[in-house]
ROTI-244795 format. One record per residue (C-alpha): z, x, y negated. Coordinates in steps of 0.25 Angstrom, whole numbers, plus 5000, padded with zeros to 4 digits. Layout:
<sites>
ZXY...
</sites>
This chain:
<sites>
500050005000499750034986500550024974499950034959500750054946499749994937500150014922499349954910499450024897498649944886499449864873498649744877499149664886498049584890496849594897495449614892494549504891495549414894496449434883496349464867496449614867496649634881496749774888495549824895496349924904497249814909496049754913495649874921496949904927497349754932495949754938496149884945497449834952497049684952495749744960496749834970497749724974496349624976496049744985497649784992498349684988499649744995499749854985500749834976500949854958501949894950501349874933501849904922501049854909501649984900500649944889501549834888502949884891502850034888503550144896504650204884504250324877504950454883506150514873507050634872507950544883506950534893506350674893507950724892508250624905506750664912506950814911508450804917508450814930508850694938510350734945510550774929510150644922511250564915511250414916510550414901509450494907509250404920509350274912508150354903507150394913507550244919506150174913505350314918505950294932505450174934504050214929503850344938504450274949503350164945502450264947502750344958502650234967501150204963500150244971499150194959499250204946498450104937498450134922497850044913497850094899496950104886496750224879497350214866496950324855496250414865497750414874498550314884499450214877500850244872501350154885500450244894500850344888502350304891502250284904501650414905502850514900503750394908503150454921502950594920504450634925504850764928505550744942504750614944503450624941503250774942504150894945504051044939504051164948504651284937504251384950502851354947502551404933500951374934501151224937502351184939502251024939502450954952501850814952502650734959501650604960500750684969501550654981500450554984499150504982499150414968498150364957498050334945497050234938496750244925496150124919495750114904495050064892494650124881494250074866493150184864492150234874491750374880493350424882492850454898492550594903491450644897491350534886491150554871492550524869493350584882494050694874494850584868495250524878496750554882496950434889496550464904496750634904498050594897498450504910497850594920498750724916499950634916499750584931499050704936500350774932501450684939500550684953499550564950498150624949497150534958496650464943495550344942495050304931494250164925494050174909493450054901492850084887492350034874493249924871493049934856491649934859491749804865490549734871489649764883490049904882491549864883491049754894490249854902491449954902492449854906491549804919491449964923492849974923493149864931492249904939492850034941494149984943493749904955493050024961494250114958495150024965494150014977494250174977495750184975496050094987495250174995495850304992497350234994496950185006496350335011497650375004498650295014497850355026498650405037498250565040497750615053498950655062
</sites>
């Protein structure tokens, strides 16, 4: 069985063509695990709509209480790290991270952005080898096969590799460092653009990218699947 943590990050609550200033990624990301449980319907969801309800901003406390080690920490320090707890263990117990997100001013969103530093945990998400001067950062989410699904939509066009306006965009590298760092580096991604376009050209990238979603989630099924494979004896 499979679990997803799916995770919208977009200010706009609704959903794109059904209602007044609805969010284009949440469209993508609802269709990529709405198409998944049509598929396995036995896999389980935890969400959590950040764009809504953001992750608190990390402070002097929390990296005070993060950088302490556990047996060390004072009740203060427990009760601080309590939200990002619940976030990591939120996370560690996906097999299939779904991130639904804009990109905002060339970057993720604030909430992303949130989550993010919430995550990233010495002792949790990744440990540090001192004896290892040349790389010394364990990541402790490679301790099985995970993904991460990027789905997002942009307002301008040409912010893919190799596009016109790819140098700006600090959205997906951003999000791929973070992940590849704690462990998680099998990354997907689906991008729509041209929503300040409007139009067919925004219609026509829309349709790609559902399409793309259900292909992807076609694809990823199978990898779980070869994934969950017993090995010869």
């Amino acid at each position: 069985m499979t679990h997803i943590l799916h995770l919208d990050a977009s200010a706009r609550p609704g959903l794109a063509g059904k209602d007044l200033h609805g969010s284009h990624s949440r469209n993508l990301s609802q269709r990529f695990v709405g198409q998944w449980l049509a598929r396995r319907a036995q896999d389980t969801v935890t969400y959590r709509d950040i764009g809504q309800n953001p992750p608190s901003i990390i402070d002097h406390d929390w990296i005070a209480s993060s950088f302490t080690p556990e047996p060390q920490r004072e009740p203060w320090m427990r009760q601080t790290l309590a939200e990002s707890d619940r976030l990591v263990d939120e996370l560690i117990a996906a097999d299939v991270l779904v991130i639904g997100t804009p990109l905002y001013n060339f970057g993720m969103p604030a909430a992303l952005k949130a989550w993010v530093d919430q995550v990233v945990r010495p002792g949790r998400t990744v440990d540090v080898d001192e004896s290892n001067r040349l790389d010394p950062y364990v990541p402790k989410l490679a301790d099985r096969p995970r993904h991460a699904v990027i789905l997002t939509a942009r307002g301008g066009i040409g912010f893919d590799a190799g596009g016109e306006m790819a140098h700006m965009n600090h959205l997906e590298p951003n999000l791929i460092t973070a992940l590849g760092f704690i462990g998680i580096t099998r990354v997907h991604q689906v991008a729509i653009e041209g929503q300040e376009v409007g139009g067919e050209l925004l219609a026509a990238s829309v349709a790609r990218g559902l399409d793309r979603v259900d292909a992807l989630v076609a694809e990823l099924q199978r990898a779980r699947q070869a994934e969950r494979l017993p090995e010869p004896a």
